[in-house]
Phi, psi and omega in degrees: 000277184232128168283141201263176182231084187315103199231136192320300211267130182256167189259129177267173199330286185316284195312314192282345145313319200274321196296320183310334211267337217249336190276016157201127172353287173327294195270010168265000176268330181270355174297288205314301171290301191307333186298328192233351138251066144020079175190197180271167184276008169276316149293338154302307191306291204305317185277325172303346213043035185254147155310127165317345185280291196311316181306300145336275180321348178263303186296336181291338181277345204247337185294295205332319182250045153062011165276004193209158186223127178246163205239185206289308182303328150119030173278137173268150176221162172260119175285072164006270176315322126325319178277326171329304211278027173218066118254290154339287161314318189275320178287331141278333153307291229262351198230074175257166197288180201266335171299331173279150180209184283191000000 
């Protein structure tokens, strides 16, 4: 899937999901279109103005940790509920309450 960054502390499963979904510009411009256009990548390419590869190679990524969904036609649509629970997940890692600790 993704290559890791061996880091002393470890990280959990959900966080290294959400920094893969969050973790680059492209790819929060590509939730936000799939979010308000439903479609193929091909059409992400054209509105973002990106190479189709990159735009694939990002949208695959997005499949991967469950924020986009592709239907039989290859339309991505975002899976709301996915993105809630890896936004949650990431705001609870860096804001944890004061009783939790490292």
């Amino acid at each position: 899937m993704f290559k890791r960054l061996p880091i002393a502390v470890p990280t959990p499963p959900g966080v290294y999901e959400a920094t893969q979904a969050f973790g680059s510009e492209l790819r929060v411009q590509l939730i936000h279109h799939y979010a308000l256009h439903p479609g193929r990548q091909a059409d992400a390419a054209r509105t973002l103005g990106v190479d189709r590869a990159v735009i694939s190679a990002n949208t695959r990524a997005l499949l991967d940790v469950g924020v986009l969904t592709q239907d039989s036609e290859r339309v991505n649509t975002v899976n709301r509920e996915r993105l809630d629970e890896l936004i949650a997940t990431l705001n609870d890692f860096c804001l944890p309450s004061p009783s939790v600790g490292f």
